[in-house]
C-alpha positions in Angstrom: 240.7 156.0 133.6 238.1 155.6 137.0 235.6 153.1 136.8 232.0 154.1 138.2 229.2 152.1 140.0 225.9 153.8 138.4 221.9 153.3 138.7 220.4 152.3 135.7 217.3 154.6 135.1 215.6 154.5 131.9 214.3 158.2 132.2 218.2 159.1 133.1 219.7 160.9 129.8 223.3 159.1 131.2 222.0 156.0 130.9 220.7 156.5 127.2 223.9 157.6 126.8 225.4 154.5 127.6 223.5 152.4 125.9 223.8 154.6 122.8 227.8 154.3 123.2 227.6 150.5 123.6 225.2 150.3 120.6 227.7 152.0 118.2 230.5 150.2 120.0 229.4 147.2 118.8 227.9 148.1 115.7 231.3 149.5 114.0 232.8 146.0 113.6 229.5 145.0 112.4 228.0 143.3 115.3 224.6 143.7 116.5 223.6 143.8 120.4 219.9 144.0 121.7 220.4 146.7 124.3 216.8 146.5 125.1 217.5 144.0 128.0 218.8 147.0 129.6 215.8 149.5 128.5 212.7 148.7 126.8 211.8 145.1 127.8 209.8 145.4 131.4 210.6 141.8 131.9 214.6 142.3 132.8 214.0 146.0 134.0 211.7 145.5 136.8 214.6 144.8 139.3 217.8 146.7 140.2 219.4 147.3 137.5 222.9 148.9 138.2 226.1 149.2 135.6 229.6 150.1 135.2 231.1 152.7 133.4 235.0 153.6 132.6 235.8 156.9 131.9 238.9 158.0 130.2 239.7 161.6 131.5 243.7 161.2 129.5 241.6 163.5 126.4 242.9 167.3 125.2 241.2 169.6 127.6 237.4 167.9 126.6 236.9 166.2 129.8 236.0 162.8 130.9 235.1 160.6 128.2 232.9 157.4 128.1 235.0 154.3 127.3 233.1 151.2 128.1 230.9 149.6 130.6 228.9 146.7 131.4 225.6 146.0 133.3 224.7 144.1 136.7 220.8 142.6 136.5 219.7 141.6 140.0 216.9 139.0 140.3 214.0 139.6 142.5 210.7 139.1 140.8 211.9 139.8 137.0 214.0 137.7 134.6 217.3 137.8 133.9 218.4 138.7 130.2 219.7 134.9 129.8 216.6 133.6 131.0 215.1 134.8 127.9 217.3 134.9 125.3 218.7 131.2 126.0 214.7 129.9 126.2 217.0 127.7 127.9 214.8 125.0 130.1 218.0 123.8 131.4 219.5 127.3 132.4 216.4 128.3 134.1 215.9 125.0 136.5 220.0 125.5 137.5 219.2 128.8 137.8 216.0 128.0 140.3 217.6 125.3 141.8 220.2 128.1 143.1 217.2 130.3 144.1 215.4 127.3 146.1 218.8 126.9 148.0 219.0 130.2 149.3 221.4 131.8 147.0 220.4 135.0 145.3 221.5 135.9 141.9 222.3 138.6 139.5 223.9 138.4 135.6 226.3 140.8 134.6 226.4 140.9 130.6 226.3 143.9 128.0 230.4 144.4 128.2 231.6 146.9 125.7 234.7 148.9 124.9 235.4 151.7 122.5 238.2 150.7 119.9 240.9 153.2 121.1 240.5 151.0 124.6 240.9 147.5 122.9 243.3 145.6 123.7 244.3 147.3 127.3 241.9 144.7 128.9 239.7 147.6 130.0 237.0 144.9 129.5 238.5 141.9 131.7 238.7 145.0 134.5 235.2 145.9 134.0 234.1 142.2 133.9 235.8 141.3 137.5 234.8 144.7 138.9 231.2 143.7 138.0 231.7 140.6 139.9 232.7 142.3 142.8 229.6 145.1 142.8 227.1 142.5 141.4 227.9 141.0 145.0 228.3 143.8 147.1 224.2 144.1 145.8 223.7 141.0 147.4 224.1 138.3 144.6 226.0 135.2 145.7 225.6 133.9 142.5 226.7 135.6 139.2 224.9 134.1 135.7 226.3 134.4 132.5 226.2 133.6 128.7 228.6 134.3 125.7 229.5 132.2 122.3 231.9 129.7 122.2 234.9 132.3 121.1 234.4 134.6 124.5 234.6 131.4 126.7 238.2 131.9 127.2 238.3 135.6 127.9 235.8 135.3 130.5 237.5 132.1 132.1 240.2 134.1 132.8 238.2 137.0 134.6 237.1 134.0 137.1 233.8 132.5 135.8 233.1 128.9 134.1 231.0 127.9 131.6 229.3 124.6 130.9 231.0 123.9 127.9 229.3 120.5 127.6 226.0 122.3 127.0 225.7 124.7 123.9 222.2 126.2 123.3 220.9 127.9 120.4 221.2 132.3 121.1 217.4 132.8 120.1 217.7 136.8 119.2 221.0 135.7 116.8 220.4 133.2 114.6 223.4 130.4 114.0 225.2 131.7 117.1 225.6 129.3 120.0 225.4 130.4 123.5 226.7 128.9 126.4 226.0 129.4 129.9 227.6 130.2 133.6 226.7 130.1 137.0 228.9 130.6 139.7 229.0 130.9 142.9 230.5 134.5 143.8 232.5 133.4 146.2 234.6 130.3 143.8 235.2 133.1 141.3 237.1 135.6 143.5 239.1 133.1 144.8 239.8 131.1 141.6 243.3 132.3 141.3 245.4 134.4 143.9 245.5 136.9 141.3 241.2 136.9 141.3 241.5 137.2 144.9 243.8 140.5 145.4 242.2 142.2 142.5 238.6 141.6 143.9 239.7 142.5 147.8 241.2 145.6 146.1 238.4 146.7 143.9 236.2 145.9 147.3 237.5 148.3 149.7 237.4 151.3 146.7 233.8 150.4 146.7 234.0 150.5 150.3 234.4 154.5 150.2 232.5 155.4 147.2 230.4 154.3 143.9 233.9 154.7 142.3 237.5 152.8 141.1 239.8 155.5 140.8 242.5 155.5 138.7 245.2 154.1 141.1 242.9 151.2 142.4 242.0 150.6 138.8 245.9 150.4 137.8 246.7 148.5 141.0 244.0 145.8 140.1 245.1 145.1 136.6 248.0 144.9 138.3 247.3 142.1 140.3 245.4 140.5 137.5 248.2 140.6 135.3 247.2 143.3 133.1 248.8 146.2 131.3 245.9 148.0 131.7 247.3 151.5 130.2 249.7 149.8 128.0 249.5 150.6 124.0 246.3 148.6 122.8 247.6 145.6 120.9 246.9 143.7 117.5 243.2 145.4 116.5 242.1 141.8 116.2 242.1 141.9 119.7 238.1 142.1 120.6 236.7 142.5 123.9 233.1 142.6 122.2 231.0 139.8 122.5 227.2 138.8 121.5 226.3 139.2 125.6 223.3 141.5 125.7 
């Protein structure tokens, strides 16, 4: 499995095929995700949009195969997709107040994983590794949302969320959102593990648009992962409402 650091283009096929992978991804356990933040809606598509893809290349002579991804929205002149989705008054001033200070930001969100990858923390991977190329882009700080059962999982992968502060997800109706944003910086040094994971993922990207397979095993490594261990339990989700 390589990870690899692509440009978003909505007249790319690639890219619709991505989004068509992460669309029936989500939709098998019988959740919905609005993959429109990453195509159709000019309002988070007029900046650099970038995202991450894992291919599996283990298959029976078919090639690489697309196993999961997520995307990195810079903010220049556009929104983010939690700016709008959130209609969060609150989230946007924090979110300005960053800008005003001099910090530049960017939201990774849209994680997905195909179901022969669950549980082999593919997505905790991709999630850190977004980190690390959302700021390699520039961002110094990295936004966020997910419901109340993904706050954990993404805790672990570095970022925090303010729990005290749940806000109504406006394109899901009854499903609370909450918010993050971090400084890039705090989250790759959370934990020691955070830290040799990131520095390691840094220097692949260093050389190329690319985690090859060792660096990816060498992370999860470092994060504490068994990265291309059996998939566990198939309750084990790494799908989430993030868009």
């Amino acid at each position: 499995m390589h990870i690899r650091l692509l440009d978003a283009r909505i007249d790319d096929p690639a890219y619709h095929g991505y989004l068509d992978a992460q669309q029936r991804a989500y939709s098998r356990p019988g959740y919905e995700t609005l993959t429109k933040y990453g195509s159709t809606d000019a309002r988070t598509t007029r900046d650099p949009l970038k995202y991450l893809a894992a291919f599996d290349e283990s298959g029976s002579g078919e090639g690489e195969r697309l196993v999961g991804g997520i995307r990195i929205h810079r903010k220049i002149e556009g929104h983010l997709p939690s700016e709008i989705h959130l209609e969060s008054q609150e989230f946007n001033q924090a979110l300005a107040d960053e800008l005003a200070s001099g910090e530049s930001a960017a939201e990774i969100c849209g994680l997905w994983v195909e179901s022969d990858w669950k549980g082999r923390h593919l997505g905790a991977l991709l999630c850190v590794t977004a980190v690390v190329a959302a700021q390699r882009l520039g961002a110094t700080v990295i936004c966020g949302s997910c419901p109340p059962e993904r706050i954990r999982f993404y805790e672990r992968c570095g970022l925090r969320f303010r729990r005290d502060h749940p806000l109504p997800d406006r394109p899901f109706p009854g499903v609370t959102g909450y918010y993050s944003i971090n400084r890039a910086e705090a989250i790759r040094h959370r934990e020691e593990r955070l830290t040799e994971a990131t520095t390691l993922l840094d220097r692949a990207l260093d050389r190329a648009d690319c985690i090859p397979t060792d660096v990816a095993r060498a992370a999860a490594e470092r994060l504490g992962l068994g990265l291309f261990t059996a998939p566990a339990a198939a309750g084990n989700r790494t799908l989430s409402t993030s868009r």
